[in-house]
C-alpha positions in Angstrom: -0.7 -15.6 -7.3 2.4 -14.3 -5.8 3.4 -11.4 -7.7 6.9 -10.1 -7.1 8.8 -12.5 -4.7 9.2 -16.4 -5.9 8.4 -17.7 -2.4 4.9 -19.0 -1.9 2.2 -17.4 -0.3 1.7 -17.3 3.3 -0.6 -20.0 4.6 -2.2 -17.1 7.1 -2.2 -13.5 7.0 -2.5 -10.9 9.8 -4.5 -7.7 10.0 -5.0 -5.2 12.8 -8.5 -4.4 12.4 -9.7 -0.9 13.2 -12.7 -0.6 15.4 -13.5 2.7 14.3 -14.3 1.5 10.8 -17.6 1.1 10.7 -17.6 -0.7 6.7 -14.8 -3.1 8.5 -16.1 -3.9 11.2 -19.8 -4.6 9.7 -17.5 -6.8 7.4 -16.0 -8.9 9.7 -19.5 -9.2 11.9 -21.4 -10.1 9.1 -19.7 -12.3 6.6 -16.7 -13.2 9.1 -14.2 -12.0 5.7 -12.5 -9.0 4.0 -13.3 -9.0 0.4 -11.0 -6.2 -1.7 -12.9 -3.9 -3.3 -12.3 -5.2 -7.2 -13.7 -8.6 -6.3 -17.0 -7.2 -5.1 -17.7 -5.1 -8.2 -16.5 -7.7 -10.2 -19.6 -9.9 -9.3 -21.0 -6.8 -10.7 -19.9 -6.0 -13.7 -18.7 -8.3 -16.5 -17.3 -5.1 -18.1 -15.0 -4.8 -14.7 -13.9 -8.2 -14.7 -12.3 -7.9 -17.9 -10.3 -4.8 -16.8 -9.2 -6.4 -13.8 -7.7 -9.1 -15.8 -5.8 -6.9 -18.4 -4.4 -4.4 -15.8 -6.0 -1.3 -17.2 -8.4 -0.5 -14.1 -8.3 2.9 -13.2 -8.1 4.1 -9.9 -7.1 7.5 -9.1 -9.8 9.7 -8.0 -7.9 12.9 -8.8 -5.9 14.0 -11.6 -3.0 17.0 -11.2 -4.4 20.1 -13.1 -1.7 23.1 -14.7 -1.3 25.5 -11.7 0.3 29.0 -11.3 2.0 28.0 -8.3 5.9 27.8 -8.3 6.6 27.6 -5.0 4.5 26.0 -2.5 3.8 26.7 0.9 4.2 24.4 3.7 1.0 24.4 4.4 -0.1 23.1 0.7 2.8 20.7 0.9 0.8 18.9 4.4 -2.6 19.3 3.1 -1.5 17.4 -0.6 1.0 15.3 0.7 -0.6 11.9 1.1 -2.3 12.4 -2.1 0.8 12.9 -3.8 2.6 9.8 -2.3 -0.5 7.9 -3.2 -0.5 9.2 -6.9 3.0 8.7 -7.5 2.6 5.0 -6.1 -0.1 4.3 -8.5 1.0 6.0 -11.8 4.3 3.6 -11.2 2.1 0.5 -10.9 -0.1 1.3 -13.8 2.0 2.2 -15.9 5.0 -1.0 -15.2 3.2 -3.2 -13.0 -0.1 -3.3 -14.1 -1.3 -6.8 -12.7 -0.1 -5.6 -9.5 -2.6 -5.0 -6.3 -3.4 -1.5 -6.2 -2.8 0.4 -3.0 -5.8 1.7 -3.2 -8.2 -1.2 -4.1 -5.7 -4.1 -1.8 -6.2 -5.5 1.8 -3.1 -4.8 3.8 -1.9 -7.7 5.7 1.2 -9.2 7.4 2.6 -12.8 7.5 3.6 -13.0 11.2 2.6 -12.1 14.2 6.2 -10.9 15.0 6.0 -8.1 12.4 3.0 -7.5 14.1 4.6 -6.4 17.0 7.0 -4.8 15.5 4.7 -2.9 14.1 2.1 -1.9 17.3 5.9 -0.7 19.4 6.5 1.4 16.3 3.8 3.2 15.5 1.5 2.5 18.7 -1.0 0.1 17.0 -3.4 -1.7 19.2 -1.9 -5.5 19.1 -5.0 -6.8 20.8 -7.1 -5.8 17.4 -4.8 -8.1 15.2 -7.0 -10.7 14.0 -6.0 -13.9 11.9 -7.2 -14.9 8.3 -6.8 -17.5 5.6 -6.7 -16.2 1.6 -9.4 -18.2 0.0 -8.3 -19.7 -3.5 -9.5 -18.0 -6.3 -7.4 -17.6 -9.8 -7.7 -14.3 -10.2 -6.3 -13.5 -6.7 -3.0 -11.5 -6.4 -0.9 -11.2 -3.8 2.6 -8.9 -3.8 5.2 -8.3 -0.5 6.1 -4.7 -0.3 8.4 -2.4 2.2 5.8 -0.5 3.7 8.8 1.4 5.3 9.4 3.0 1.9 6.0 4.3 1.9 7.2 6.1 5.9 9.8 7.7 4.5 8.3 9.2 1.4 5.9 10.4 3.9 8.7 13.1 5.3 10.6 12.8 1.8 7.7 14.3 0.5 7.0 17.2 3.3 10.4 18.7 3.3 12.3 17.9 0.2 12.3 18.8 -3.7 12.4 15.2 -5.0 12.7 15.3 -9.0 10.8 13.1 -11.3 13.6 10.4 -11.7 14.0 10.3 -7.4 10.6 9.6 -7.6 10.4 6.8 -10.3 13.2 5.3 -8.4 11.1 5.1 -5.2 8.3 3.3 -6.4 10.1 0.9 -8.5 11.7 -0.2 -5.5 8.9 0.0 -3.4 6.6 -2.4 -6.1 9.7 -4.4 -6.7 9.6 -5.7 -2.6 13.5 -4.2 -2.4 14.8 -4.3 1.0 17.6 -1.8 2.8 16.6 1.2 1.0 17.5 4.7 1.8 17.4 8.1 0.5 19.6 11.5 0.8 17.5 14.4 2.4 17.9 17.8 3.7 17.8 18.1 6.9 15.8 20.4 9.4 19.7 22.0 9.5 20.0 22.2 6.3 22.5 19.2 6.0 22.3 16.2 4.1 21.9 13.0 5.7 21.1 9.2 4.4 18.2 7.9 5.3 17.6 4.0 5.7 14.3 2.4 6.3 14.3 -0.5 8.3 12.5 -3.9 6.6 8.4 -4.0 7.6 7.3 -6.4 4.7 3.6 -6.2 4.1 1.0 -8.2 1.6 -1.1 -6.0 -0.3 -3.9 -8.3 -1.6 -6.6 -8.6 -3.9 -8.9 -11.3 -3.2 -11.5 -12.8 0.0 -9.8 -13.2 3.6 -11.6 -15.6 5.8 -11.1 -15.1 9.6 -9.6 -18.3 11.1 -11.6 -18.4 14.5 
């Protein structure tokens, strides 16, 4: 089921395939498929499935913690920064989009080959390890189209600017809502401000089995 976006969901999905992942790799070897997380410990776990279905799995690993600190180096900002875009992300889903595909339980995946490239001349990924698949049809498959260019900005948002709670609810309401053209004020390195726009990468995060199409 597509999630967000009316349009139907694409007949083949792209993914560039990291060699360096062993678990990915061995995945794709062996049972010539990616299978999301959720759907392999639901064949587990009766007790899973019916949390899947409500929306009330809980996936962060971490939880924030009351701290002394009031102002935080730059070093803590880099060392917690992925973990905060990541938490951030996922209390917005949980808590407004429940059914959605977590980020961190989805396959990533694109609907073209042209984004593809886009992609690999952008940020240097290896085209050659982009391999084709087919979403196997299942019910309790979901499927949402998100700006994963939203995510890149947050990513220096995050690092150099004070971003208040309602910035950030903002963010990830637009991000899980598939929004397109979005941009943010920040301070710049000289202290000016400046509007940043994102340019539009759509991406599938997906819960549910991917067959490689050989």
């Amino acid at each position: 089921m597509l999630l967000n976006k009316e349009n139907p969901i694409p007949e083949y999905f792209y993914i560039f395939v990291n060699s360096n992942n062993i678990m990915a790799t061995h995945n794709l070897k062996t049972g010539k498929c990616f299978i999301s997380p959720n759907f392999a410990n639901m064949s587990m776990d009766s007790d899973y499935s019916e949390k899947y279905a409500k929306g009330t799995l809980k996936y962060l690993p971490f939880s924030p913690c009351e701290n002394d600190i009031k102002a935080f180096s730059p070093y803590l900002l880099t060392a917690i920064n992925d973990y905060r875009i990541e938490y951030d992300a996922e209390l917005t889903r949980f808590q407004n989009y429940p059914l959605y595909p977590s980020r961190l339980s989805a396959i990533y995946a694109f609907d073209n080959l042209e984004t593809c490239k886009i992609v690999s001349k952008k940020y240097g990924w290896d085209l050659s390890t982009v391999k084709k698949f087919k979403l196997e049809e299942n019910p309790l498959s979901r499927v949402i189209k998100v700006n994963m260019e939203i995510v890149s900005l947050c990513k220096l948002a995050y690092r150099t600017s004070s971003i208040d709670k309602k910035t950030i609810e903002s963010i990830w309401h637009s991000y899980w809502k598939g929004d397109k053209d979005f941009q943010m004020e920040l301070l710049t390195p000289t202290l000016n401000r400046k509007i940043y726009k994102v340019d539009n990468i759509f991406e599938f995060l997906i819960e549910g089995k991917l067959n490689l199409v050989i």
